[in-house]
C-alpha positions as CSV (number, residue, x, y, z in Angstrom):
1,X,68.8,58.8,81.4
2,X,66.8,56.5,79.1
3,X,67.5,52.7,80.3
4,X,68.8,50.9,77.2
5,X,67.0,47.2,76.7
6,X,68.9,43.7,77.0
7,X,69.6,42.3,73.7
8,X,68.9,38.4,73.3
9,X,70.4,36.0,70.5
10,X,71.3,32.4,70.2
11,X,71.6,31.4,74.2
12,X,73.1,34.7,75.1
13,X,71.4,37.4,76.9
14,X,73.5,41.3,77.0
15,X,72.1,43.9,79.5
16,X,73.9,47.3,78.3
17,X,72.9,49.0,81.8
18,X,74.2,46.1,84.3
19,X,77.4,45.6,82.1
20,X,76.6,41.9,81.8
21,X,76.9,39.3,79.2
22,X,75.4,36.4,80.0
23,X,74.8,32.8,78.3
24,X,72.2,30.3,79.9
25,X,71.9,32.5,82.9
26,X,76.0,32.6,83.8
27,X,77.7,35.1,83.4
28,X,81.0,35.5,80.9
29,X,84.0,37.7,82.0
30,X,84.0,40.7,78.9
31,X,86.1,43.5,79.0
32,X,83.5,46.8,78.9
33,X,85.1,48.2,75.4
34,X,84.5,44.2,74.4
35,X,80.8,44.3,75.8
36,X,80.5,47.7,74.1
37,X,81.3,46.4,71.0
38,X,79.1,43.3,71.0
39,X,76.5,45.3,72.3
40,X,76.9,48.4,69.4
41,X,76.9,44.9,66.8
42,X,74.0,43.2,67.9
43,X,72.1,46.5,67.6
44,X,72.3,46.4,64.2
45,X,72.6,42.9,63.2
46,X,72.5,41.9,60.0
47,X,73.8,44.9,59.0
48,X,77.0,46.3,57.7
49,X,79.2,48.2,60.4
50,X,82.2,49.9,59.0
51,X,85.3,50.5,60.9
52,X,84.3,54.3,60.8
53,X,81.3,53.4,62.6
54,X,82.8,51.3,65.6
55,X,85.6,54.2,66.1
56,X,82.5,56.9,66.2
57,X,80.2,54.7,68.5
58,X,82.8,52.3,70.8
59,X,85.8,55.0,70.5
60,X,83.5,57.7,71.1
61,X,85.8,59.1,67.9
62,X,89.1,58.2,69.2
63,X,91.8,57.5,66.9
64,X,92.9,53.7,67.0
65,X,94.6,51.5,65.3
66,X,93.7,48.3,62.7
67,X,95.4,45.9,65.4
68,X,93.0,47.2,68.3
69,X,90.2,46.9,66.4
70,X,91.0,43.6,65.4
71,X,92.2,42.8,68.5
72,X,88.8,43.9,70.3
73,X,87.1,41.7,67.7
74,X,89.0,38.7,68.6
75,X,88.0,39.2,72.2
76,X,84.5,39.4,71.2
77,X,84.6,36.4,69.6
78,X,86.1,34.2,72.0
79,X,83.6,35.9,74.6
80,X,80.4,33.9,72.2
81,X,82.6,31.2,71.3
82,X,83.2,32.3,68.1
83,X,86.6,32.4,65.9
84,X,88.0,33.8,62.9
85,X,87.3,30.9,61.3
86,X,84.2,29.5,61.5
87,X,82.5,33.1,61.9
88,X,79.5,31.6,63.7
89,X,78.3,35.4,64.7
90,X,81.0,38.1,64.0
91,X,81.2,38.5,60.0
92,X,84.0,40.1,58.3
93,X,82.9,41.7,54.9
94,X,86.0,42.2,53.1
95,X,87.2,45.9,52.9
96,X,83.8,47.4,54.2
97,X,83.5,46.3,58.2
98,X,81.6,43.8,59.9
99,X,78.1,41.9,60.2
100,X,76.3,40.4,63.2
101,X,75.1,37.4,62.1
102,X,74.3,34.4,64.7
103,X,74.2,31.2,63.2
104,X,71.2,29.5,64.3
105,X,71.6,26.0,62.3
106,X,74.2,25.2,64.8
107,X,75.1,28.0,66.7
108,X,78.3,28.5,68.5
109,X,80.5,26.6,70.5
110,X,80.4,27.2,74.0
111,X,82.7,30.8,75.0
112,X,86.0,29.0,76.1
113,X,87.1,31.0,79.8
114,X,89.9,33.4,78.5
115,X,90.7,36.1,80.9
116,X,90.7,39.8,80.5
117,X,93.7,41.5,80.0
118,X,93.2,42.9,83.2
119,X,93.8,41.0,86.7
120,X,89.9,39.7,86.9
121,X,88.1,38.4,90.2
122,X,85.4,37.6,91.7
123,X,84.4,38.0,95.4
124,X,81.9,35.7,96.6
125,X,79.1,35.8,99.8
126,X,81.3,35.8,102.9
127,X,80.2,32.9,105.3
128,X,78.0,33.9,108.2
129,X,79.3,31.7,110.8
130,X,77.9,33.5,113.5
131,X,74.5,30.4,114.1
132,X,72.6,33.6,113.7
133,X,70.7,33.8,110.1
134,X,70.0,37.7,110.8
135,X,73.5,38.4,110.8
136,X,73.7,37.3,107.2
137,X,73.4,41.4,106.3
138,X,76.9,41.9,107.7
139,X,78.7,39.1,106.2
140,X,76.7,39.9,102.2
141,X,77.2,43.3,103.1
142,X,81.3,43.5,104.2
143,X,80.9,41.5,100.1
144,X,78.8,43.9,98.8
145,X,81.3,46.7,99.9
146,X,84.0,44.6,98.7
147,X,82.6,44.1,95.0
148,X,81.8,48.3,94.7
149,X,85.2,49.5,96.2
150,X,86.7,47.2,94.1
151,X,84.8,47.9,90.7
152,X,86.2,51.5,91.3
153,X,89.6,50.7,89.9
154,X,90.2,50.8,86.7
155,X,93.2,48.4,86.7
156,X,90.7,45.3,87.6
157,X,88.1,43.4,86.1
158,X,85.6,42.6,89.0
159,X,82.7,40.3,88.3
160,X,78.9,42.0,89.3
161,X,77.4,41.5,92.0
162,X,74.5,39.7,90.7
163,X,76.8,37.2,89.1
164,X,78.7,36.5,92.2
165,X,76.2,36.0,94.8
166,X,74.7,33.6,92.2
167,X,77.2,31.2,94.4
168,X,74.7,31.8,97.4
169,X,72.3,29.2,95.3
170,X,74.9,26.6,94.1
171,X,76.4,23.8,96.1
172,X,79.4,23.3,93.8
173,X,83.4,23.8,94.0
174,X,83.9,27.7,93.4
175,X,86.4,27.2,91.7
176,X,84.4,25.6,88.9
177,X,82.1,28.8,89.7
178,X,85.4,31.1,88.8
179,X,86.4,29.5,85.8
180,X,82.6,29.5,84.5
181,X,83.1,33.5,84.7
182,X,86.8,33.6,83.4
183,X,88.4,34.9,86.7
184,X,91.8,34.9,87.4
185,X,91.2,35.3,91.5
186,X,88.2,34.8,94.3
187,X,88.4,36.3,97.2
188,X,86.0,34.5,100.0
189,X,85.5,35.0,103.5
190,X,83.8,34.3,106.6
191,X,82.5,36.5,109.1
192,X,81.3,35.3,113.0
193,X,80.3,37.9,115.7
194,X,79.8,37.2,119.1
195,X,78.1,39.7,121.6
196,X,80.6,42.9,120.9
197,X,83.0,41.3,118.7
198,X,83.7,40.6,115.1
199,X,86.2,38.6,113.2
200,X,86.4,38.9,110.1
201,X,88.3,35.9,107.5
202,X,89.4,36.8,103.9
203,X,91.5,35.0,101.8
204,X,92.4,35.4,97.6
205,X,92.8,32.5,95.8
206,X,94.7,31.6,92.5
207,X,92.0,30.0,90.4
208,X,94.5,28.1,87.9
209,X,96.8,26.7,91.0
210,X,94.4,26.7,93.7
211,X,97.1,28.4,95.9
212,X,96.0,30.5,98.9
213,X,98.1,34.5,97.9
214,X,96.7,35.8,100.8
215,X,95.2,35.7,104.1
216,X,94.1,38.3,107.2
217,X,92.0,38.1,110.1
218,X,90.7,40.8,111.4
219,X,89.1,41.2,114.9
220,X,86.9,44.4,115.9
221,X,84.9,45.6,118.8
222,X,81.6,46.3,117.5
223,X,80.9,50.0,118.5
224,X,79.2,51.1,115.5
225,X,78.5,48.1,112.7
226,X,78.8,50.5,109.9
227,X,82.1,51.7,110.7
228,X,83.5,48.3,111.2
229,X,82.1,46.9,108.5
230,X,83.8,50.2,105.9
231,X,87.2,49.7,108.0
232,X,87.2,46.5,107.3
233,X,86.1,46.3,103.6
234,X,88.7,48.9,103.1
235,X,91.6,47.2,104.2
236,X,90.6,43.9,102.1
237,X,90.2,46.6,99.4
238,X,93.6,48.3,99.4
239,X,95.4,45.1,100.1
240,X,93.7,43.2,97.3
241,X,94.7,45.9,94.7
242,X,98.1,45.8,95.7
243,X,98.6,42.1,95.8
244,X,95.8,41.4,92.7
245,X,98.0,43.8,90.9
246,X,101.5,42.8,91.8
247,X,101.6,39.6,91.0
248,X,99.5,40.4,87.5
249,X,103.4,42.7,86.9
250,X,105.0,39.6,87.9
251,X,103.3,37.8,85.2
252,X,103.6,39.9,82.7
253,X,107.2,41.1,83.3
254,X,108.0,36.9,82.9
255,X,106.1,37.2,79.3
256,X,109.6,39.2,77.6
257,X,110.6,42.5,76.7
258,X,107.9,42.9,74.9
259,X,104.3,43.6,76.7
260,X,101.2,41.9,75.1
261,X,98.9,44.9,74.9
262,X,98.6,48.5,76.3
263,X,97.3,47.7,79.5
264,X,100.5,45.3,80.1
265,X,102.3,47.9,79.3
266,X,100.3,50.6,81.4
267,X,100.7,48.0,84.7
268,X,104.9,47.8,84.5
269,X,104.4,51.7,84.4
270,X,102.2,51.9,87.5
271,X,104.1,49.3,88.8
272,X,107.5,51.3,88.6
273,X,106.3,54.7,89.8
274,X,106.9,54.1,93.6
275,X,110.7,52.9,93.0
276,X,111.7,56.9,92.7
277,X,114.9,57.1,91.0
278,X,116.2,58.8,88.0
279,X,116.5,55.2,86.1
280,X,113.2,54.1,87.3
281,X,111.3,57.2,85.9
282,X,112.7,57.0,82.5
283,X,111.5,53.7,82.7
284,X,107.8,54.3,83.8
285,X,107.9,56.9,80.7
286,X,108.8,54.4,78.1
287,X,106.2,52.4,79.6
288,X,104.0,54.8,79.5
289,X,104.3,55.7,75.9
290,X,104.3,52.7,74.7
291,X,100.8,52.0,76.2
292,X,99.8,55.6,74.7
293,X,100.9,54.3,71.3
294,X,98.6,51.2,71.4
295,X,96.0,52.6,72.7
296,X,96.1,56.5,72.4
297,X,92.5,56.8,74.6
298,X,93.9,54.7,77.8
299,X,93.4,57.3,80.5
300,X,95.4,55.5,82.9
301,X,98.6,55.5,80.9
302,X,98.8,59.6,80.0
303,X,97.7,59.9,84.0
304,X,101.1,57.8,84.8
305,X,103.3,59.2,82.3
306,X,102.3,62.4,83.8
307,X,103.1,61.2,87.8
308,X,106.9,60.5,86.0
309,X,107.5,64.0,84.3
310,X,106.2,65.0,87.7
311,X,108.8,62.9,90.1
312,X,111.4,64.3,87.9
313,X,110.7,67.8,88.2
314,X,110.2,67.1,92.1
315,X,113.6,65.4,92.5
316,X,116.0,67.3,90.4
317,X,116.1,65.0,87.5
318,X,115.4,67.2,84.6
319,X,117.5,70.0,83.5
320,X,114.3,72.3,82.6
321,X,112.8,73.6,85.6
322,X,109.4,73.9,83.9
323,X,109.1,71.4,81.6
324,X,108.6,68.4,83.5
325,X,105.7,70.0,85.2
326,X,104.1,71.5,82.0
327,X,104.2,68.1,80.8
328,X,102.8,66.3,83.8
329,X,99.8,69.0,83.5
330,X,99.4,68.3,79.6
331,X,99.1,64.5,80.3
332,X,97.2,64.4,83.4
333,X,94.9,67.0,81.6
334,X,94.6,64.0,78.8
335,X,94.1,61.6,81.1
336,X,90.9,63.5,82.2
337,X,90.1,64.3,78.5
338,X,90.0,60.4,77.8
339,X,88.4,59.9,80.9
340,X,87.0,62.4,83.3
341,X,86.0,59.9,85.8
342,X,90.0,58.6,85.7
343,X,91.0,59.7,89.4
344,X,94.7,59.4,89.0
345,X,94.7,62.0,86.3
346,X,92.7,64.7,88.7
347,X,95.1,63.3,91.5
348,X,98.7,64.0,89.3
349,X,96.9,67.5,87.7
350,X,96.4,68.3,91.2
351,X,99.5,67.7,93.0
352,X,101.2,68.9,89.7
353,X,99.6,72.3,90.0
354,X,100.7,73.7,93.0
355,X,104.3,72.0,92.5
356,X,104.3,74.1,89.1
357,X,103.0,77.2,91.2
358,X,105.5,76.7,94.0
359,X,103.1,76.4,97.0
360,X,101.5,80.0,96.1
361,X,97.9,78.7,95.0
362,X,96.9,75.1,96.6
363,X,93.3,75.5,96.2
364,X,92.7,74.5,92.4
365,X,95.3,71.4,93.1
366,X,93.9,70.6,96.5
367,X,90.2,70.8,94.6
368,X,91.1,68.0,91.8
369,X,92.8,65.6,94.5
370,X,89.9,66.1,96.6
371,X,87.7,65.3,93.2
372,X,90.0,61.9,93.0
373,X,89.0,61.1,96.6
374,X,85.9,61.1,95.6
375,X,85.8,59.1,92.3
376,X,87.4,56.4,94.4
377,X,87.3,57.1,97.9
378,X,88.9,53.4,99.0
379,X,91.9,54.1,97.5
380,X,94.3,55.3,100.4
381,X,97.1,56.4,97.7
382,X,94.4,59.5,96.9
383,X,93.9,60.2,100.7
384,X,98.1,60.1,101.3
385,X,98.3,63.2,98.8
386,X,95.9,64.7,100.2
387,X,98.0,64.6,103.4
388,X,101.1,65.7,101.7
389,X,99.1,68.6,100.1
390,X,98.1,70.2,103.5
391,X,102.0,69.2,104.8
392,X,103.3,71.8,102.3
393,X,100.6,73.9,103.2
394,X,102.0,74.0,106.4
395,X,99.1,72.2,108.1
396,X,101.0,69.6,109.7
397,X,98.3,67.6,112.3
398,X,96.2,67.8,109.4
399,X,98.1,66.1,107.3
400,X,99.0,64.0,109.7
401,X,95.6,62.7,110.2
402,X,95.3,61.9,106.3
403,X,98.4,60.5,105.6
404,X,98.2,58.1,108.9
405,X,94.6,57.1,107.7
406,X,95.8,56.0,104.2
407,X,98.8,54.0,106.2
408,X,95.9,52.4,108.6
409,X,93.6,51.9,105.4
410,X,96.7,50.5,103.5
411,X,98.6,47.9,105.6
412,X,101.3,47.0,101.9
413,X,101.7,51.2,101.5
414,X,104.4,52.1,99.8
415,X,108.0,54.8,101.0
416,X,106.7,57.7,99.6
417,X,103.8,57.9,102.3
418,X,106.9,58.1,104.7
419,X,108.4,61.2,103.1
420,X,105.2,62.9,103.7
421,X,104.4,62.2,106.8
422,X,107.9,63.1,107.8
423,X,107.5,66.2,106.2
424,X,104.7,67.0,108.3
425,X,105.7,66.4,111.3
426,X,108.9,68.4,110.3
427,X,106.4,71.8,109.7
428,X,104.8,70.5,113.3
429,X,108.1,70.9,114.9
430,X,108.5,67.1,115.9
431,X,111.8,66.8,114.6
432,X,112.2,63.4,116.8
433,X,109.5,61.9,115.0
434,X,110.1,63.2,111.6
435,X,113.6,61.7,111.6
436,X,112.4,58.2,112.2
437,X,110.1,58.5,109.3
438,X,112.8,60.1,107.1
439,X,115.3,57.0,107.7
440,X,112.8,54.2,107.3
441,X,111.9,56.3,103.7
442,X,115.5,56.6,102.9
443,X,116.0,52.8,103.5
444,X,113.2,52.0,100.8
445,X,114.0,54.8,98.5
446,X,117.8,55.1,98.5
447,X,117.6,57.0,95.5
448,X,114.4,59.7,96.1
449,X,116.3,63.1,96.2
450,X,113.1,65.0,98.3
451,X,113.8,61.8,101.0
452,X,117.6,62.0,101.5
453,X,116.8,65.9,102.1
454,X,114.5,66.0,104.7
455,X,116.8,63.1,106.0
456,X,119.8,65.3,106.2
457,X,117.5,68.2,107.5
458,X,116.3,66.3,110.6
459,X,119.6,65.2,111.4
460,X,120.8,68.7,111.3
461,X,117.9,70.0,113.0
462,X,119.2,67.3,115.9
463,X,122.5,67.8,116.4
464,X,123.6,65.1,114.3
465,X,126.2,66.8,112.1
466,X,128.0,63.6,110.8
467,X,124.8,61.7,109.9
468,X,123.9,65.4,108.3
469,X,127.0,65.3,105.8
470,X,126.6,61.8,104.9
471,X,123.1,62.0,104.3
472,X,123.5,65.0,102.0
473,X,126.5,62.9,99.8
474,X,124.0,60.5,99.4
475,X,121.6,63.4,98.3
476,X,124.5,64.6,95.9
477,X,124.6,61.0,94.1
478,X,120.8,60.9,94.0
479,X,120.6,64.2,91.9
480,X,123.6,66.1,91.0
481,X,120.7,69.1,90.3
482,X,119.4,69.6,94.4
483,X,121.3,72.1,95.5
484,X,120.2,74.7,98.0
485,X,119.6,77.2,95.0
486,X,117.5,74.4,93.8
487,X,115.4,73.7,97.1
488,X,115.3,77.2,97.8
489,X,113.3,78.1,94.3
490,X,111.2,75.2,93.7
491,X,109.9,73.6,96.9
492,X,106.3,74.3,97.2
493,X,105.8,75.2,100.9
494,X,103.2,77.9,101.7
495,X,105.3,79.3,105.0
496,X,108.2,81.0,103.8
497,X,109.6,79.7,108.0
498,X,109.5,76.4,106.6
499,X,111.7,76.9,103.8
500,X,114.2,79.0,105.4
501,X,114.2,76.6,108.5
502,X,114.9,73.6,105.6
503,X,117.2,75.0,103.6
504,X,119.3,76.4,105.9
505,X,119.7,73.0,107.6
506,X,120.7,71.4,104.6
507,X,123.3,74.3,104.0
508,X,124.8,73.6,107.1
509,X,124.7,69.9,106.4
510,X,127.1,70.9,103.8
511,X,124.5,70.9,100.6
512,X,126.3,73.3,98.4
513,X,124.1,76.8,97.2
């Protein structure tokens, strides 16, 4: 692949191959479609660029609308301190496009710090605090893993690297170091080890409020460095998304009815999917849609509107067996067509596949959630299905080692791991076990159909015929639609024991046929 050169005007320098916009050596916080398009501009400054011509070379030929193009504009503008007004660098021709132009008789002001519309942050050097100077590889590198885990999803704006160890040479506040780079968040950290110990500080900060969101300690024996120091930068990882991300919702859900952009609208969406009930699936689908119709090429968004025709089809919802699952095929299949490197659309295709195929062909699903693993192989979400994948298969222990590996790598993990797990210790035969999992699931998800089932199963299973029938009227108001006719045709396990041993125990529990 041919490196493409840095591009240099006014006090700005743009490296297209690091993904960095700097000005006077600091780095500014740019959305990549925003860097894109400054950097497809300065190309050919002085030159006209149509609209046609930004669609073609930032779109990659994607149909948008006016409003995101002007919108991306905007952005770019305030990323150079530029405005609509004065039109220090951006030009707007009237009715033909747009010309590059810097102003160098006074230039432009300096870029004010307005954050991306995604949650942005910035992890800086953990503090070696261990007297040793050598050690120093273990505190940059638990960072280092930190910053590329991080950079992997797609719902957060992570500053470089480069940019962020820039603190290592600078004595000032960092949080005048995260509002030079237009961060919403730093993480920091410390790290002291002592003979065969590590401990391990983290903490994320609210830049604006200076508010501490977060805090862990974590205390390892060091048997092998390597795998302490991934353990570790995983867990940070997982739990950062999750809280990074949640209280971005919270934020936006207080802005109105009305979402700002597609990506607000895409984050109540992926918000809403682990909630799992009939009301809270329509809901991720208007979501959904509505992000799809501001931005028809976010990959993210047809990924998640596919993960809610799927947890309808799974839970009885819909009234057309097929449909739901055609559909959460056709927009996980966009999601990889805008994206292919977007792992929750291989990870919904997959899962989606041999849900559609009623547990007869798992390899081509197992294959694309195996493919999401690896396009983001922090994210324990991706290893859970993997686990509920081989509990259908009937591979219980198996999945039992995935799905408890996701819940060790992801301490804030939502009810639906439960339901899995449960389901595969109920193929293992550890009905004991299962149940416990089944009622802590049914206490988070009150309203998840495939929950209240194997609830009611494993109370049968146990002798508890009262806890049984009450469990399956809970089932009933959940989804009129799961019957035993209904379980009996669609459930995806591979052993046709399983099935038999489940839905007969949900007969006898009193689930109608």
């Amino acid at each position: 692949m041919n490196e493409r050169q840095p591009i240099s005007f006014l006090d700005f320098r743009l490296d297209p191959d690091r993904g960095e916009l700097t000005r006077n050596g600091t780095a500014i916080a740019v959305e990549p479609q925003v860097l894109d398009l400054i950097g497809y501009l300065a190309a050919n400054q002085k030159s006209i660029v149509s609209r046609d011509d930004l669609i073609e070379h930032v779109w990659q030929g994607r149909i948008v609308s006016d409003s995101a193009i002007a919108s991306r504009i905007n952005a770019a503008r305030a990323a150079l301190g530029d405005d609509g007004k004065s039109q220090g660098i951006i030009k707007t021709v009237p009715r033909r496009g747009f010309r590059f132009e810097p102003d160098t008789s006074h230039g432009a002001q300096p870029p004010q710090a307005i954050l991306p519309e995604r949650p942005s942050i910035v992890v800086l050097p953990f503090e070696n605090l261990s007297g040793d100077p050598a050690q120093s590889f273990f505190s940059d590198g638990i960072a280092d893993d930190i910053i590329t885990d991080l950079s992997r999803y797609g719902e957060l704006f992570v500053i470089a690297r480069q940019s962020a160890f820039a603190f290592h040479d600078r004595k000032g506040d960092p949080y005048d170091f995260a509002r030079e780079l237009g961060v919403a968040y730093i993480l920091e950290g410390s790290v002291r080890r002592s003979q065969d110990r590590v401990r391990v500080n983290a903490q994320l900060i609210d830049v604006a409020s200076h508010t501490t969101l977060w805090a862990e300690r974590f205390d390892r024996e060091i048997a092998d460095i390597l795998d302490v120091q991934e353990e570790i930068s995983t867990v940070i990882v997982n739990t950062l998304v999750g809280q990074v991300s949640l209280r971005h919702y919270r934020r936006v859900q207080n802005t109105g009815a009305d979402a700002v952009s597609a990506y607000d609208h895409a984050l109540r969406a992926q918000q809403t999917i682990w909630s799992f009930s009939r009301e809270s699936s329509a809901l991720v689908r208007r979501e959904a849609e509505a992000a799809i119709r501001l931005d028809p090429g976010l990959a993210r968004a047809h990924a998640i509107l596919g993960w809610a025709y799927h947890t309808e089809g799974s839970n009885g919802w819909s009234t057309d067996r097929e449909n739901p699952f055609d559909q959460a095929i056709k927009h996980s299949r966009g999601a990889i067509e805008a994206d292919p490197n977007e792992p929750w659309g291989h990870c919904v295709l997959g899962f989606s596949l041999w849900w559609r195929d009623r547990g007869r062909d798992f390899g081509r699903g197992l294959e694309e959630i195996r493919l999401a693993v690896r396009l983001n192989p922090s994210n324990a979400h991706f290893r859970m299905i993997v686990g509920a994948t081989f509990a259908y298969m009937g591979r219980g222990e198996e999945a039992l080692q995935e799905i408890d590996a996701a819940i060790r790598f992801n301490p804030l993990y939502p009810g639906l791991y439960l339901v899995h797990r449960s389901r595969a210790l109920f193929v293992s035969g550890r009905f004991e076990e299962a149940l416990a999992d089944s009622e802590r699931a049914a206490v988070e998800m009150p309203m998840h159909a495939n929950a209240l089932a194997l609830l009611a199963a494993c109370y049968e299973k146990l002798g508890k015929h009262e806890q049984a029938t009450a469990a399956i009227a809970e089932l009933q108001q959940a989804s009129a639609n799961y019957t035993a006719g209904y379980a009996r045709r669609n459930l995806p396990f591979a052993e046709q024991q399983h099935l038999d041993l489940f839905c007969g125990l949900l007969i006898d529990a009193g689930l109608p046929e």
